[in-house]
MIMI-751363 format. One record per residue (C-alpha): residue in one letter; x, y, z; residue number from 1. Coordinates in nm, 2 decimals, padded with zeros to 4 digits. Example, Ala and Ser with C-alpha at 12.3 -4.5 7.8 and 13.67 -1.06 7.14 Angstrom:
<node type="A" px="01.23" py="-00.45" pz="00.78" seq="1"/>
<node type="S" px="01.37" py="-00.11" pz="00.71" seq="2"/>
This chain:
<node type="X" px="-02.42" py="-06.48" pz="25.53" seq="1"/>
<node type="X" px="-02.31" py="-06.28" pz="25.17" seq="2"/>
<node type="X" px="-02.00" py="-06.02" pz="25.24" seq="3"/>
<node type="X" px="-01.68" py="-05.99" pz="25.16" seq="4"/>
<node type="X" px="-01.40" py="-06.03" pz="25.40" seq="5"/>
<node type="X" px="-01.06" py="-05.81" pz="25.44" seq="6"/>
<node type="X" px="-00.73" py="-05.89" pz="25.57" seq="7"/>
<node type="X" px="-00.74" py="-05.82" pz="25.94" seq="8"/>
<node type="X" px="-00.49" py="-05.54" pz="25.93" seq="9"/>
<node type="X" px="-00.38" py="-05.27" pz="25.70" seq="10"/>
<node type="X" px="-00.09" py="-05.45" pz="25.62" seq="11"/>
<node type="X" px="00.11" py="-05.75" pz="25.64" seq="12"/>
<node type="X" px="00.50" py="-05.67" pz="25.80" seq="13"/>
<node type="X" px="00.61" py="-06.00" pz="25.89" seq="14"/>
<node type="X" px="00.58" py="-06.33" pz="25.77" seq="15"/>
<node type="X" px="00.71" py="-06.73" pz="25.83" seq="16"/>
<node type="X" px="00.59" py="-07.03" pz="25.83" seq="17"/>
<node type="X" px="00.50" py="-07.02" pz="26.24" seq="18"/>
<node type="X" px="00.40" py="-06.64" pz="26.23" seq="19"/>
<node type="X" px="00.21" py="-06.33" pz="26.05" seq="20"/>
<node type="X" px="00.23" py="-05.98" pz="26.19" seq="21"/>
<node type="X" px="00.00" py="-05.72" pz="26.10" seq="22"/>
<node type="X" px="-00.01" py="-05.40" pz="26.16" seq="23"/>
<node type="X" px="-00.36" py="-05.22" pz="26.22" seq="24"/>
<node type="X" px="-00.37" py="-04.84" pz="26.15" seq="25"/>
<node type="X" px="-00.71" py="-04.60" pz="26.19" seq="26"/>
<node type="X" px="-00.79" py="-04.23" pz="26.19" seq="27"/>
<node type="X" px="-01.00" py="-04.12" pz="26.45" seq="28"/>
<node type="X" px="-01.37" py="-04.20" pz="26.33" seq="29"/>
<node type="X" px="-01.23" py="-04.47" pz="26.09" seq="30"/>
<node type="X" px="-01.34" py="-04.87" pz="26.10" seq="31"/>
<node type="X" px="-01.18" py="-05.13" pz="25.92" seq="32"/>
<node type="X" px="-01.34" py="-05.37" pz="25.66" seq="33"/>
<node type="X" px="-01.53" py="-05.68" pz="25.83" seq="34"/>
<node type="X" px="-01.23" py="-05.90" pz="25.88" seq="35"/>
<node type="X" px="-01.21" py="-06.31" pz="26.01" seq="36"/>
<node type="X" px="-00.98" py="-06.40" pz="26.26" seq="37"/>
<node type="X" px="-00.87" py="-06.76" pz="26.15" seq="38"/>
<node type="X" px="-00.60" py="-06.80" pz="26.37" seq="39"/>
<node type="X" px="-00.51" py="-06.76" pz="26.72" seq="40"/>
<node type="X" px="-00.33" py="-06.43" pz="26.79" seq="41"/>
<node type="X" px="-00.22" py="-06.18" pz="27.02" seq="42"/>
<node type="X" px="-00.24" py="-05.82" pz="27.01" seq="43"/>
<node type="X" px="-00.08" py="-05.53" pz="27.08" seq="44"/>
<node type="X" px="-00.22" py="-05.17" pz="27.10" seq="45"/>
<node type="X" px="00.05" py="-04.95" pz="27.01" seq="46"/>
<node type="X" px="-00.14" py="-04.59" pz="27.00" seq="47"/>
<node type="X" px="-00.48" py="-04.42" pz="27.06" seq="48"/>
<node type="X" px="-00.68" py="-04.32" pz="27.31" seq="49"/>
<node type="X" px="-01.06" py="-04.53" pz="27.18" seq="50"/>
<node type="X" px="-01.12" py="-04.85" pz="27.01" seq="51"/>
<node type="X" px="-01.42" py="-05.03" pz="26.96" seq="52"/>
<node type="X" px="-01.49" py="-05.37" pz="26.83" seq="53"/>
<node type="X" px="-01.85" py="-05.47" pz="26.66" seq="54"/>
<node type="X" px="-01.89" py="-05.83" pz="26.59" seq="55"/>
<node type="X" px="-02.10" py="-06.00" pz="26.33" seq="56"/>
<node type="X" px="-02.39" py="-06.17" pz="26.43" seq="57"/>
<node type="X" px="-02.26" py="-06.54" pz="26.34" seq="58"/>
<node type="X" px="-01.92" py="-06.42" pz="26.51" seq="59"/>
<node type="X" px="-01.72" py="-06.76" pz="26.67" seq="60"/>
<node type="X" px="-01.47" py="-06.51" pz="26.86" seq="61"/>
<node type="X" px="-01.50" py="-06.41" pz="27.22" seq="62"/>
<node type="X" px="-01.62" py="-06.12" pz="27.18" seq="63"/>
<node type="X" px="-02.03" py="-06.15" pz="27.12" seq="64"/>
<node type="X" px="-02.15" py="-05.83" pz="27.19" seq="65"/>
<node type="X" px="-02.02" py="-05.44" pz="27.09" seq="66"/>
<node type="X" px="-01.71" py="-05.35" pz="27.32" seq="67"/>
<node type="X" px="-01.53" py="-05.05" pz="27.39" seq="68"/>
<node type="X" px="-01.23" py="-04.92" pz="27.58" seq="69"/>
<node type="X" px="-00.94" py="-04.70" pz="27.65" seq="70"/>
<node type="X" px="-00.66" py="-04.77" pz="27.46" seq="71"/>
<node type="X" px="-00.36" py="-04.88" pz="27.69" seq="72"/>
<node type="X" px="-00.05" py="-04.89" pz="27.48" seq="73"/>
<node type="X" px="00.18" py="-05.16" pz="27.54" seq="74"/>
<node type="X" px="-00.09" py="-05.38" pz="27.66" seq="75"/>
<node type="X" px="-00.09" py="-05.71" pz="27.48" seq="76"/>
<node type="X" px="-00.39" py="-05.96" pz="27.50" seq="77"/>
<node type="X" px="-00.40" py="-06.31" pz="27.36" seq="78"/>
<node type="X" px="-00.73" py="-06.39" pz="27.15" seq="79"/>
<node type="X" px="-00.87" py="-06.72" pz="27.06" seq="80"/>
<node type="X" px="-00.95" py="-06.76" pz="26.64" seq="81"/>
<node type="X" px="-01.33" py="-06.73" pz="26.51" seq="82"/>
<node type="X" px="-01.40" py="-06.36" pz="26.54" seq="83"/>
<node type="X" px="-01.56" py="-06.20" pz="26.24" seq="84"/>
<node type="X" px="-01.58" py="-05.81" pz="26.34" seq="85"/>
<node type="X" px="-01.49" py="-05.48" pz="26.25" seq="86"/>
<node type="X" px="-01.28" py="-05.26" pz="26.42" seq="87"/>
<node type="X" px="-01.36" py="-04.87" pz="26.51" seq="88"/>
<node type="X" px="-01.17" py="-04.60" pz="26.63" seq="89"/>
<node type="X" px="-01.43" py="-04.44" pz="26.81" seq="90"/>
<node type="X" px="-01.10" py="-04.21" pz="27.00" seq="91"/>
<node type="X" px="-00.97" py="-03.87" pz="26.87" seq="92"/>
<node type="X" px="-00.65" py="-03.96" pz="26.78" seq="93"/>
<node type="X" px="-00.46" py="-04.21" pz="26.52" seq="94"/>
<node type="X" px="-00.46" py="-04.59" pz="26.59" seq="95"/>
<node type="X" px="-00.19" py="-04.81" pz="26.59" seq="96"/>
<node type="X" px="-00.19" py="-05.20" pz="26.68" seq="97"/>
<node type="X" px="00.01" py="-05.49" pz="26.61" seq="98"/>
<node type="X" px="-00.17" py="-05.82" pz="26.55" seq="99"/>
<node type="X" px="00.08" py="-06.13" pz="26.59" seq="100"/>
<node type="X" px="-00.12" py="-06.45" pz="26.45" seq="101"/>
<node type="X" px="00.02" py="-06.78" pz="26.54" seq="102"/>
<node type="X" px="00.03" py="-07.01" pz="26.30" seq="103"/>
<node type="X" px="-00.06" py="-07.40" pz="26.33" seq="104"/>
């Protein structure tokens, strides 16, 4: 499948050779570029009220089909590498989230 791929947060704020930490930031009605998880990595939702994830078709992830929640801030969940998806703040208010990739 032809598309290009974005980093899988809005920018890189930590970095060695065992971890990369992302930060995630969206506007209410705002998605992200289609991005590739490659790593293992755990997440943390920060701010928000509604987030959605829609996965490609030839996704690896664990997430197959659309899913959307509440945001819960503080809530940290570990996910395996292999999603391709785009994220979508389908909430009213700003979205924060802090993506901690583990590193091989």
């Amino acid at each position: 499948m032809e598309r290009e791929l974005t980093g899988v947060g809005s920018s890189v704020v930590f970095e060695n050779d065992r971890v990369r930490i992302w930060e995630l930031r969206l506007q209410a009605g705002e998605r992200s570029g289609v991005h590739q998880h490659e790593l293992d990595h755990v997440l943390v939702q920060v701010a928000g009220d509604r987030i959605a994830v829609e996965p490609e078709p030839d996704t690896a992830g664990p997430y197959k089909d659309y899913l959307e929640a509440e945001v819960t801030p503080g809530a940290a969940v570990f996910v395996p590498r292999g999603g391709i998806e785009t994220a979508h703040n389908t909430g009213q208010e700003p979205y924060l989230e802090v993506i901690v990739e583990l590193k091989d």
